[in-house]
N, C-alpha and C positions, 0 to 999 in steps of 0.2 A: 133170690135172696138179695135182699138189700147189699148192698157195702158195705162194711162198717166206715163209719166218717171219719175217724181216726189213719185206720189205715190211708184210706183217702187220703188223706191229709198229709198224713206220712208219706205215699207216694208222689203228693205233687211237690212236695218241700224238697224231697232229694230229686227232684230233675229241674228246680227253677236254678240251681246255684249251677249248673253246668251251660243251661242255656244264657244266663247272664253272662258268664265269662265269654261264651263264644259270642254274644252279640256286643258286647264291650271291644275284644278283637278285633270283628267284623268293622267294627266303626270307626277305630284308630286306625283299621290299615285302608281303609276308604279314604281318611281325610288324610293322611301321609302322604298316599299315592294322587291325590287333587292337590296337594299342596306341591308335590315335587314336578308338576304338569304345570301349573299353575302362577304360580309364586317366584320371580325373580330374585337372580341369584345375586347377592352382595359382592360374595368374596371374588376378588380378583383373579384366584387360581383354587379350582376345583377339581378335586381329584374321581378321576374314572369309577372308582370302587369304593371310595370313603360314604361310611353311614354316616360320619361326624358332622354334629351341626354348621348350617354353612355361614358361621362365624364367627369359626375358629377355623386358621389357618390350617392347611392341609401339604404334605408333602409327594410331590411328583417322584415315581422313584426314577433314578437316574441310569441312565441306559447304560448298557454292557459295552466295555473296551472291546474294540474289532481288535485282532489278533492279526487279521492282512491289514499290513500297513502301506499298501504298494498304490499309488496313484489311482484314483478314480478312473475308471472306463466305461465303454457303453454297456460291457456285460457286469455293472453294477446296477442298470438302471433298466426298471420293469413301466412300462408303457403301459395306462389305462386309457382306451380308448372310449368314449362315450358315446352312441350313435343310435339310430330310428333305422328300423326292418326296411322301414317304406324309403328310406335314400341311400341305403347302401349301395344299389347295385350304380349307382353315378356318383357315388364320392368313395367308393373304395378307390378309383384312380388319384386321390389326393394322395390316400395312406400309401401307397404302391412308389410312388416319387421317392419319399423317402425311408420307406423300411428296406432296412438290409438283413436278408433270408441268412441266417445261421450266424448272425454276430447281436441283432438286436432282439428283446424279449420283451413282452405284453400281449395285452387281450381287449377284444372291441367287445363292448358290453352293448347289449340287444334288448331289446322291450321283447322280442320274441325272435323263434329260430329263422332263417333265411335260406331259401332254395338255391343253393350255387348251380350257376351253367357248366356245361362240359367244360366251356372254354376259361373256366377260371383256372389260377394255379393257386392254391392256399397260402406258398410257399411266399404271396411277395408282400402280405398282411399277417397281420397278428392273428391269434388264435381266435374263434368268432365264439363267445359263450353267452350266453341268457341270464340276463340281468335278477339275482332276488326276488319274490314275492314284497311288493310295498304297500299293500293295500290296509295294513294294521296304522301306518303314519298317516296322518292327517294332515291334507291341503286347503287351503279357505281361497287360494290367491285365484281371481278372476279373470287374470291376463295371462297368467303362465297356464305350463299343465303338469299333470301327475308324473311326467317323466323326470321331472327333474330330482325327486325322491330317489329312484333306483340312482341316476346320475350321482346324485353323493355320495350314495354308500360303494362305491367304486373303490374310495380308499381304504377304507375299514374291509371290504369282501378279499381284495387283493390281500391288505395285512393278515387275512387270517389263512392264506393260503399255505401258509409255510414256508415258501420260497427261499432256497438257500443265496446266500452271496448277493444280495442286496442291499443297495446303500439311497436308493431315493426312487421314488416313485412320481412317473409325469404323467400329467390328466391334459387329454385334450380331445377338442370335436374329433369326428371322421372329415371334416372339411380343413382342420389342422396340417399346415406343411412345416416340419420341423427340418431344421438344418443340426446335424447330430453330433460334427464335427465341436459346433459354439457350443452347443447345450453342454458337450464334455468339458469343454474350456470354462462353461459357468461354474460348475457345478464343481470343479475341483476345488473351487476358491473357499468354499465351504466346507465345516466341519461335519459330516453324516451321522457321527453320534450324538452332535447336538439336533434340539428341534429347530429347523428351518422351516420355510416358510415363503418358498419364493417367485415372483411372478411379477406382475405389468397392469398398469391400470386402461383404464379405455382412451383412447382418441377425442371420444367429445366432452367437455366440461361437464354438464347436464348430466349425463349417465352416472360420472360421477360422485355427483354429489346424491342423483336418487339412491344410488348403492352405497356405496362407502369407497372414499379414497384409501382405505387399508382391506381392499379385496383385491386378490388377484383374476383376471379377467379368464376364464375356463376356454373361450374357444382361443384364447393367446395361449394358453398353455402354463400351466404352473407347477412347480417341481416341490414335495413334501421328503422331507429326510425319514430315515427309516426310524428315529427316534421317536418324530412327531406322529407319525402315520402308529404306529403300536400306541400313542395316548389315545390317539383319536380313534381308536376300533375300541378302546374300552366305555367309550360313552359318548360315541355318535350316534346311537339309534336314542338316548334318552334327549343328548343335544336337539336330534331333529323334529321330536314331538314337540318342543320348546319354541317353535319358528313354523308354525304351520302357514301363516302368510305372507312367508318370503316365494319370492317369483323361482330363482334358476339355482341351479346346482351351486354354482359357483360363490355365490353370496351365504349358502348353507353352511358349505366350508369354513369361509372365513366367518361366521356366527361361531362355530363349532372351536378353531382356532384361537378365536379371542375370548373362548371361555378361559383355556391354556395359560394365555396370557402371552401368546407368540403374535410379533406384530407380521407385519409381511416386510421382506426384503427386496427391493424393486431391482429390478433389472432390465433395464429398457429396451432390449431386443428380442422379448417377448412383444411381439404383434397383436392386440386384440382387432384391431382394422376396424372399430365402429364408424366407419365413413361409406360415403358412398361417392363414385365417379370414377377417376383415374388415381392410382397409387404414385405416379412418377415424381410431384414433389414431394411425399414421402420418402421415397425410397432413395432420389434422386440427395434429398440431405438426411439421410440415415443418421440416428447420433452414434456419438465416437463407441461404440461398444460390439461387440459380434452378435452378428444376426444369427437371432435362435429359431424364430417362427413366425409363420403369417397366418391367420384365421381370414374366413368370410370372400374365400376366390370369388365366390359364384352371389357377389352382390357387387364386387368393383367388376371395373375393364379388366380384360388380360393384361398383365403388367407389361408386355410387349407388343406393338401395334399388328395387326392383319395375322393374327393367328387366333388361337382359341386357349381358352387358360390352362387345359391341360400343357400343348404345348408352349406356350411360353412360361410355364411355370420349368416343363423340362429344358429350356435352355438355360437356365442356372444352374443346370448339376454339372455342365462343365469346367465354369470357373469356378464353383464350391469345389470338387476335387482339386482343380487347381492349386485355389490358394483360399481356403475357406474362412481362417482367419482375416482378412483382406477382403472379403465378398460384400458389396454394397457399400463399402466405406466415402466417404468422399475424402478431397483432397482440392485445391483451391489456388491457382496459381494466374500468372499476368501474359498477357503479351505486350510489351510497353512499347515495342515498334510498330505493330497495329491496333495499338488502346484497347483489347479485346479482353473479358476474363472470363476466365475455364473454370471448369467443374466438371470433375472424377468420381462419378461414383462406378469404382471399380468392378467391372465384370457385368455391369448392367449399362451404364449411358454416360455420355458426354455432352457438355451444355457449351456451348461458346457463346459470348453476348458480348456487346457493344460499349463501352465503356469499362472504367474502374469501379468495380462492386465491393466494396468492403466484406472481409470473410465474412463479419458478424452478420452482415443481411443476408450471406451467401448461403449459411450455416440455415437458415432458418425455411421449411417445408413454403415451396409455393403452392398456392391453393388452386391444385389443379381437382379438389374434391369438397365435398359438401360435408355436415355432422351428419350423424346418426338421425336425426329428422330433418334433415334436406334442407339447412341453412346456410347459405353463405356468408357467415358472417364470422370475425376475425376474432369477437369471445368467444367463440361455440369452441373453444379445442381448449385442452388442457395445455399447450404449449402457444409458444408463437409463431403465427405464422407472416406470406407478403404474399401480393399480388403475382400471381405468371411475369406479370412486366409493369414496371411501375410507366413506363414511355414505349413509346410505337417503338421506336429506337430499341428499344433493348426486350425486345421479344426473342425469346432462346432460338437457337440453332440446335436441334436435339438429333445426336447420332449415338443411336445400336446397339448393343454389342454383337456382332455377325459372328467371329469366331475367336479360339483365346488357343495359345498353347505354349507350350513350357519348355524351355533350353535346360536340359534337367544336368548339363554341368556346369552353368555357371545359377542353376535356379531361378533364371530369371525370366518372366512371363512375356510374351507377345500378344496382347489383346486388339482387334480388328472392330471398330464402332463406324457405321454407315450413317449417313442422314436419313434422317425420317422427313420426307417433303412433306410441308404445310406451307398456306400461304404466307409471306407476310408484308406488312402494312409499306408503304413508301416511308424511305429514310431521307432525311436533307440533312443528316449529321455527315463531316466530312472524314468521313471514317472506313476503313478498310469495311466491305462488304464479305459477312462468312458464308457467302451463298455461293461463292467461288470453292467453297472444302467440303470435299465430298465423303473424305473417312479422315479417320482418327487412328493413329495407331498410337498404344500406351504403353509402355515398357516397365515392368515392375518384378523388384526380384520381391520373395513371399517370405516369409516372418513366420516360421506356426509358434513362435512365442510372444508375438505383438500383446497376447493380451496376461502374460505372466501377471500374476495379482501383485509382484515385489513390483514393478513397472507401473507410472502413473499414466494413467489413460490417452494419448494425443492424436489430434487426428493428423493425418498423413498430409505430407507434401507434394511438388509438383513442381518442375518448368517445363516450357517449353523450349526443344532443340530445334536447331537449326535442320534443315533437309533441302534437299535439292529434285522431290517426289510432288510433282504438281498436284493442284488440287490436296493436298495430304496435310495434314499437322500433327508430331510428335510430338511424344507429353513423357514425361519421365517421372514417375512417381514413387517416391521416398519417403524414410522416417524421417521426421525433426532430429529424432538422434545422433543421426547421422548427414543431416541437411540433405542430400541426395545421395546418392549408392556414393560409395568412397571411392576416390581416384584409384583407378587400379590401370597402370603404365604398362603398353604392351611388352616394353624394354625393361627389364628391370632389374639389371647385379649387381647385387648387394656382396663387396668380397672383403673378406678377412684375410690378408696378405701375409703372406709367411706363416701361417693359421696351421698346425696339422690337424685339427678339428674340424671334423665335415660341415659344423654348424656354429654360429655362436650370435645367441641373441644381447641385441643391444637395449641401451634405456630404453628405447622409445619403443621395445618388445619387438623389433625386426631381425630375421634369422642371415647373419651374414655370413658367405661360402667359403669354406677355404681354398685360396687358391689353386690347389693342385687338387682341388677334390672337382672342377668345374671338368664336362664332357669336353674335350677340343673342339668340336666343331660350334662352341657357344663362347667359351674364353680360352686363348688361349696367348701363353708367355714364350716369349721366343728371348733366348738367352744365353752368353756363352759360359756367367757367372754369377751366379747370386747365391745368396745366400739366406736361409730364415734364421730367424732368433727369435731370442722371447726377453722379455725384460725380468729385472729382478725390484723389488724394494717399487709393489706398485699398488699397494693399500689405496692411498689418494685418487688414484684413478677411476675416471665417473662409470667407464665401459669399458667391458670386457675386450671390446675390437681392439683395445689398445693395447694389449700385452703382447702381441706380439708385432713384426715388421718382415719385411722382405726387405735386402741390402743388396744394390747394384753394382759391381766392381769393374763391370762394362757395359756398353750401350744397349742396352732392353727395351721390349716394347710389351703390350699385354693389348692383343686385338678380343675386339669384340663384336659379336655378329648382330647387327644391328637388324630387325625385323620391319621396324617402321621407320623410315624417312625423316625428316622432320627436325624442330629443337629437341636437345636433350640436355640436363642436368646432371652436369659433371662436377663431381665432389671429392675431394683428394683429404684422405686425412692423414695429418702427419701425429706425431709422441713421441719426443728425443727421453727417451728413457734409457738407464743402464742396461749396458752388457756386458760380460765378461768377454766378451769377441770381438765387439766393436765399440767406439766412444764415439757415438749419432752424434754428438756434438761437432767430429769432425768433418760431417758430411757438406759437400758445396755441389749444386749440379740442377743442370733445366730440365725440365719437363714440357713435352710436347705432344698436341694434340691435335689431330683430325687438319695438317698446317699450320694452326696456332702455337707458339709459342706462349704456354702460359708463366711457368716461372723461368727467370734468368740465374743463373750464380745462387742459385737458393739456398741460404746457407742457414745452414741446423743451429747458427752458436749465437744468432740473431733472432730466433723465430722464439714464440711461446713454446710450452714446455708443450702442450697440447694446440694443434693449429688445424684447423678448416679453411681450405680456398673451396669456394663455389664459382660454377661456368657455366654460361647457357652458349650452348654452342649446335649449331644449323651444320645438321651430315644430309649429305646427298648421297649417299655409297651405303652399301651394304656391310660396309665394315667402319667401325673405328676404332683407331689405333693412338693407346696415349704411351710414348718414350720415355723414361728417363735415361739420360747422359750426363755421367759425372764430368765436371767442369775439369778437371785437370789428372793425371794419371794414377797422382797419390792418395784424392777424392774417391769418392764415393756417394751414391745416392740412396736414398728409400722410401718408403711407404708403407703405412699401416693399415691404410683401407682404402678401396674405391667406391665412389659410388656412381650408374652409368643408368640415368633413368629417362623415361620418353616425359616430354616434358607436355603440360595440357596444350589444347591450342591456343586458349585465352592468354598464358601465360606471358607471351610477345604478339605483340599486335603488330600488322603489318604496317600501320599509321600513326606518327607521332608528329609532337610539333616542337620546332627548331624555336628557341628562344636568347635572344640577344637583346642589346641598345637597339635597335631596327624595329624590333618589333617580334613579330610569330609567323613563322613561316611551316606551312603542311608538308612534312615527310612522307616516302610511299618506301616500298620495299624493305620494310625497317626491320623485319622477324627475322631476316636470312644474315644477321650480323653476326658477331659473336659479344657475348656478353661477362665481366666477369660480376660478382656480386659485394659488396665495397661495403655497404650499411643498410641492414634493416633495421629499424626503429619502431618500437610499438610506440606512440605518442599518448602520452599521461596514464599508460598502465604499468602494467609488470611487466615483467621476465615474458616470452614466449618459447617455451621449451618444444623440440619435434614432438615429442608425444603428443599434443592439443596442435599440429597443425595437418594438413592431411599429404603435404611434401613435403614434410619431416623437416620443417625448419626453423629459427633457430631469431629471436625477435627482440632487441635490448632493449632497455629503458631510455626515454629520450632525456634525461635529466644532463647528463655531460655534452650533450649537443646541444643545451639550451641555451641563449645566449641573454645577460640579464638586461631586455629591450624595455621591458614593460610587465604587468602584475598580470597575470594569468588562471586560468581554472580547473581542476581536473575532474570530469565529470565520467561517471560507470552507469552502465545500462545492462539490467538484468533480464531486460524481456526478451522478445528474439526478433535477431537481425532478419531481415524481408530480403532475400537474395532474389533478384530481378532475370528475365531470362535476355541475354544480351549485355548484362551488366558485369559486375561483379562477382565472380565466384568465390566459392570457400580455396579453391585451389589458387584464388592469386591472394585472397589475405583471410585469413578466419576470421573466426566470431570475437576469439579473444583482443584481435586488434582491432574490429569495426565496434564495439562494446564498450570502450572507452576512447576518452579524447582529451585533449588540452584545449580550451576556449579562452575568450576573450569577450568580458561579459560588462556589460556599460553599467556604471556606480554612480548613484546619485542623481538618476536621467541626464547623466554629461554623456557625450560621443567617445569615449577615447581616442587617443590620438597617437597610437605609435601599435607597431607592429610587433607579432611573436617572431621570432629568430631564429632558426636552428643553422649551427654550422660546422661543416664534415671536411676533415681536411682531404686534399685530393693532390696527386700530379698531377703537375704544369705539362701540357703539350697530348693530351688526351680531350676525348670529349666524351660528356656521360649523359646516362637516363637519369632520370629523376622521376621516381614514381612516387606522387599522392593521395595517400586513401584517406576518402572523406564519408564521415556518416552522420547523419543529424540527428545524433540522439541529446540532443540537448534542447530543441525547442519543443513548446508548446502547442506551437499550431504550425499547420503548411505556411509558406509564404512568408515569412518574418525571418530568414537569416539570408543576409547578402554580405558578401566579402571579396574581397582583391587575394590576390596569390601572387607571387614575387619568386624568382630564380635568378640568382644574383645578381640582385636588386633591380633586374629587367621585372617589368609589368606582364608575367604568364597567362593570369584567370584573370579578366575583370566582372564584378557585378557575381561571381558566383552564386549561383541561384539553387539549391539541391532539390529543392519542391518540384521545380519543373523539370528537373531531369528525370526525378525519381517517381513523383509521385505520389511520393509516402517518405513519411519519417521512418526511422532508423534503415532505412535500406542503402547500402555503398556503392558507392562511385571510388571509380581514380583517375585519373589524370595524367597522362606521359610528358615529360618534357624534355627535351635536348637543351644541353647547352656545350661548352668549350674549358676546361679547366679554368680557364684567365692566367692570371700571371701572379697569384698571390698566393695556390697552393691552398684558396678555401670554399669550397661552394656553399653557397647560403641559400636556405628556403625560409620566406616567411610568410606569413598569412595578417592580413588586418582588415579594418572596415573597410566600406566601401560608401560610395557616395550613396546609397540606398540603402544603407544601413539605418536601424532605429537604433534610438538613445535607451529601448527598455528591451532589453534581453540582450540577446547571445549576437556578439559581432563577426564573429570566426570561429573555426570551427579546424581543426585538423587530427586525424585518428594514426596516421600512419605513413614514414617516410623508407624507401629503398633508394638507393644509388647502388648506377651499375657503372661499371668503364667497358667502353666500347673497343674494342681492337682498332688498333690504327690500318693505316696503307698496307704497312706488310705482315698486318695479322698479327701483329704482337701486344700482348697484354704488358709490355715489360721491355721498352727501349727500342729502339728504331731495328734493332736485328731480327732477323726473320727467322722462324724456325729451320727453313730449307736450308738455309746459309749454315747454321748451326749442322743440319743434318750432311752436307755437302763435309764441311772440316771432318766431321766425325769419319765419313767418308775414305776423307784422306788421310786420317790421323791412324785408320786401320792399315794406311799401305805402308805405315813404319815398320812393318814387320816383311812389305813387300822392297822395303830399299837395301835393308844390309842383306836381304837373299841376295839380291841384282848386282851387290855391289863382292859379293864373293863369289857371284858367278864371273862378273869383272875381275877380280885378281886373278881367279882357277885361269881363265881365259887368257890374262898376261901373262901367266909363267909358262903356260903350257908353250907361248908364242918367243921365249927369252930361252926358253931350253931348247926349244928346234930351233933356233938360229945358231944357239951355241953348238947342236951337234952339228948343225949343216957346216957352221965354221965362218960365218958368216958376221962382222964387225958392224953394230950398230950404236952411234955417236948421240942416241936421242935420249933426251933425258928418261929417268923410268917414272913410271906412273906414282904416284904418291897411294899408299895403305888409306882407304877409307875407312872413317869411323863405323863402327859397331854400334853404337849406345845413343841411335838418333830419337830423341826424347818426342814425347808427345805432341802434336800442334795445342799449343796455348787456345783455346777456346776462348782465354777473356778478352784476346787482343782487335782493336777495330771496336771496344763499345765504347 
């Protein structure tokens, strides 16, 4: 039977309206899914899951508040490792250096599974897992290969793992050696709930510019926050069909990332190593930042000579335990008596070379390696770099590091660096040869807060010390903050006298002892009367140390166990404040020390209300002993604080020069004098208060010692002072007084003609120091300031030259000079041109004036009488208690001899003895000055 046609008809009518919808369908979700393949993306920031058209803005959702607020650690951060079946069994020793088994966590991702031998232990790598299925993403790139597919999705595979208690995820080769201690130091600095993004570009220019200077470099290592890594697992499998001819893992990332809109945050101690050769001018100027990673061992040299890169890689893990914040660092310092400059790059090598090198060329990678295509040429790097040597002459001297280890109570490192022999060229420079120094030792205490994010970045410091270790040279390496580790005195009491408080810190934040709290066999007060007090109505008062005193009503001493030999800094502080016990105002009486007599008749109702004497005083003995002796019987003495410190050895020089009308004559033996301290002078600055000095001293304005000679300048310098090794230390003047100065600056291109003046009254019949600190922070260039120097009004310095002494600008010098009080009661320093002087800039220059008074013949700071003399009456003024015994044993004695004559009966015609006084008063102490 036919069909009916209708029916037909009716049958095909009701099935075309269902196949039209589905091929309509079919055809919109074909051209949707070729357009979202296809079609670049406008918008700046695209969301993971948004259908919405991509142009209109989209919103990222914003990651969940952590609840742990507690410092970043290693066990926040999960390790992706990325690596080939076919090299693991020779680069799992990279991952093994620095994974630590049951504190760090990650996974080495595989293109396929790996046959471990017996001898492996799981335990010193990450967990080994099998990389995704990638074979649905599509690669077109002809240079690279399909591995680098699974390589990306390493972040997103890991994100989706669930992982509790993670805050950042680090991607790196199996040839990646991470330093784990810096990575945690980076990484804090960062907020983890935000998206980060952070890592290291490559070493050769070229590279990147073919990639992008906003990738971070995957076998350097790069670190994603846990915020970013959950964007990037919601649409890095779409990101990655979107780039099917990009070459590496790591350039996918950052495509994927800068969908986000997250740029990358550099961090320059991510290593990508695209070079080839040797790493040592690398590593040798590391920048100021902690070393986080090295990529690409097994295409440079072992970074250490005549071993193999395994183990020279493992001799850095002892000074990364060491001091890891410190590892690699450089630091840059002089030897100015053998024209030599040094370079620290701590825990790995030491450079000595021939000449003065400017840090800035110092700072900069010598090109002991080639770019990433074998070119030696000085634009192939994304940085700058120099030659190994720019002269035969200054070819390195490269030593070691042999061994390192740690004085773990005072913190502070002993590093051992050997030479590495090579040859080098003939020198005809007349210059100390370093082919006589065979090691290096470096002395550095460690910082694990060097790289606090509140702290601006600097690189570390250096001098060199003096030794008496042939062949050797010591290097002392320190923060700029600190200029070099801080003076810390082997001798050092600090006492609060008549104190009952075990402690009491002063301005300058020092803890001073109270007297009776010290152990005897380190201070101890020998006395048959004293007395402590405390003062009332003392608001005004700057310290604490001053509220209270000790009062002597007879002859006292307070010894002290002296440890090291040597000068010491002796500091007596007085405060005539009320007492309802005593009125200090009445006090008169000497003070003696170590045979010096420091003060005579010292009398309380003439002094400031607050007073400091300072003494640089030379013990030979195990002990010193400083006395007070009240001047009369009704007298009394005291003291509010001592202070008994080892003083540096720079501090007195054993070499000064005599200056007179005669001329300048060379001093020897001149350290073992005794010294008192009369005026320090900061010239053209401030106040210099102990807090900013590092012996705690105490620096006035030279404005009242200026004398009005001539028109003068006061110039400040913000940069930093260059302290030289053999020169000038912070310990004989700081920064705040080598930082400024008072100059003498020619007007008009006329010469000036008159000299700056300062002048310091002094006693007649003494003879003092006169210390000079000079720093040239006021010229332009080396060579252009010359000037004369003058001590009253003798000719001291001529031609004064500071370039040639120094160097370098802003680095200090000073000057010793002796001279004789004279007879007028004024010593004058002044500074003017010199016959080499120019008419256009700076003619003089002066930062800084001390005077000291020297102890005369019998050791006295204070009148021709001698301490002993003094101690001798004292002596005898105790036997007034031995004369009226003697003189009652005298009468007992006569009557006993007048009564037995009388009984005997016996007439004696001789007159009788006279009654001695009782009330034989004290020996006058004042009498004979």
């Amino acid at each position: 039977m036919k069909p009916n046609s209708k029916d037909s008809l009716d049958h095909r009518s009701s099935l075309s309206v269902p196949k039209l919808a589905f091929s309509l369908i079919l055809f919109f979700s074909l051209f949707f899914t070729l357009k979202s393949l296809y079609t670049p993306h406008s918008s700046s920031c695209t969301s993971s899951s948004s259908s919405l058209p991509s142009s209109l803005p989209t919103r990222i959702s914003s990651p969940l508040p952590d609840p742990d607020d507690s410092e970043t650690d290693l066990r926040h951060i999960v390790f992706g490792i990325g690596a080939a079946a076919r090299h693991w069994a020779r680069r799992r020793h990279y991952v093994s250096l620095w994974w630590r088994p049951n504190s760090t966590r990650g996974f080495v991702f595989l293109d396929r599974p790996v046959k471990l031998s017996t001898s492996d232990d799981p335990t010193h790598y990450p967990e080994l897992i099998t990389s995704k299925n990638t074979t649905r993403f599509g690669y077109s790139n002809t240079k690279g290969t399909r591995d680098a597919l699974r390589m990306t999705r390493i972040v997103s595979e890991m994100a989706r793992m669930g992982l509790k208690d993670v805050r950042w995820f680090v991607m790196g080769d199996d040839d990646t050696v991470f330093f784990l201690d810096n990575l945690v130091r980076v990484l804090r600095k960062y907020d983890h709930t935000q998206m980060y993004y952070i890592g290291s570009n490559s070493e050769t220019h070229l590279q990147n510019i073919q990639f992008s200077h906003g990738m971070a470099y995957g076998g350097g290592g790069f670190a994603i926050s846990y915020a970013l890594a959950k964007e990037i697992e919601k649409m890095q499998d779409r990101c990655i069909q979107r780039y099917p001819g990009l070459y590496g893992s790591d350039d996918r990332v950052q495509a994927c990332v800068a969908e986000l809109g997250v740029p990358l945050t550099k961090e320059p101690g991510f290593h990508q190593f695209d070079v080839y050769g040797n790493l040592f001018g690398l590593l040798a100027a590391h920048p100021v930042a902690p070393l986080v990673s090295m990529h690409h061992q097994d295409l440079v040299e072992p970074i250490f000579p005549n071993v193999g890169r395994i183990q020279a890689l493992t001799q850095l893990r002892v000074p990364a335990k060491l001091d890891s914040a410190g590892l690699m660092q450089q630091s840059i310092c002089y030897d100015p008596a053998r024209n030599w400059t040094l370079s620290v790059s701590w825990g790995y090598a030491v450079q000595i070379i021939r000449g003065a090198i400017t840090a800035r060329e110092m700072e900069q990678p010598a090109r002991t390696f080639v770019d990433w295509y074998k070119r030696d040429d000085p634009i192939g790097f994304s940085f700058n770099t120099r030659p190994f040597s720019k002269h035969p002459c200054q070819k390195p001297y490269i030593y070691y590091l042999s061994k390192a280890e740690l004085n773990p109570s005072t913190n502070v490192s002993r590093s051992e660096y050997v030479v590495h022999k090579m040859p080098h060229p003939w020198c005809w420079w007349k210059v100390n040869n370093p082919e006589r120094i065979h090691r290096v030792e470096v002395y550095k205490k460690s910082n694990p807060h060097k790289w606090d994010p509140r702290q601006a970045p600097r690189r570390d410091c250096c001098r060199v010390l003096p030794t008496d270790k042939e062949g050797t040279v010591v290097v002392d390496v320190g923060e700029f903050t600190e200029a070099f580790p801080s003076f810390t005195p082997t001798d050092n009491y600090l006492i609060n006298c008549g104190s009952n408080s075990p402690s009491t810190t002063d301005i300058a934040n020092r803890k001073f002892i109270g007297d009776e709290w010290f152990s005897s066999d380190s201070v101890s007060l020998s006395a048959t009367r004293t007395t402590s007090i405390r003062g009332s109505n003392l608001s005004g008062v700057s310290s604490p140390v001053y509220f209270s005193a000790r009062i002597f009503t007879k002859p006292s001493t307070y010894a002290f166990r002296i440890k090291e030999k040597g000068a010491h800094l002796v500091r007596l502080h007085f405060h005539r404040f009320n007492s309802s016990k005593f009125g200090l105002s009445n006090a008169q009486f000497h003070v003696l020390a170590d045979g010096y007599l420091l003060l005579k008749n010292f009398d309380a109702l003439t002094m400031k209300n607050v007073e400091i004497r300072e003494y640089i005083l030379w013990v030979d003995s195990d002990k010193l002993e400083i006395s007070f002796v009240p001047s009369k019987k009704w007298k009394f003495g005291f003291i509010s604080a001592i202070e008994v410190i080892s003083a540096p050895k720079d501090l007195i020089l054993e070499i000064a020069q005599k200056v007179d009308s005669s001329g300048v004559v060379k001093i020897n033996g001149f350290s073992k004098n005794g010294f008192e301290t009369l005026y320090r002078v900061n010239v053209g600055g401030p106040k210099v208060t102990p807090f900013n000095d590092s012996l705690w001293r105490t620096w006035v304005p030279d404005r009242r010692f200026l004398e009005p000679s001539g028109k003068s300048k006061e110039v400040h310098f913000s940069g930093r002072i260059k302290y030289q090794s053999g020169g000038a230390s912070r310990e004989v003047a700081p920064d705040n007084v080598y930082d400024s100065a008072r100059v003498i600056v020619a007007s008009d291109s006329n010469m000036p003609k008159y000299n700056l003046t300062w002048a310091f009254p002094v006693v007649d019949g003494f003879t003092y120091l006169v210390r000079t600190h000079f720093c040239d922070i006021a010229s332009a260039v080396l060579g252009s300031l010359y000037f004369n120097v003058y001590v009253n009004g003798n000719l001291a310095y001529e031609n004064l030259d500071l370039s040639t002494i120094t160097n370098s600008l802003a680095s200090p010098f000073y000057a010793d000079f002796v001279v004789d009080g004279g007879d007028n009661g004024v010593l004058m320093v002044s500074i003017g041109p010199s016959n080499w002087s120019s008419a256009s800039g700076v003619d003089a220059i002066l930062n800084g004036v001390e005077v000291f008074k020297l102890s005369n013949s019998v050791h006295s700071f204070d009148g021709l009488i001698s301490g002993e003399s003094i101690l001798r009456k004292c002596r005898g003024g105790n036997g007034g208690l031995l004369v009226p015994l003697a003189a009652a044993m005298g009468l007992l004695l006569t009557a006993s001899l007048i009564l037995r004559k009388r009984f005997m009966g016996i007439h004696d015609s001789s007159v009788p003895w006279s009654r001695l006084p009782t009330d034989v008063s004290e020996v006058d102490l004042k009498s004979g000055y």
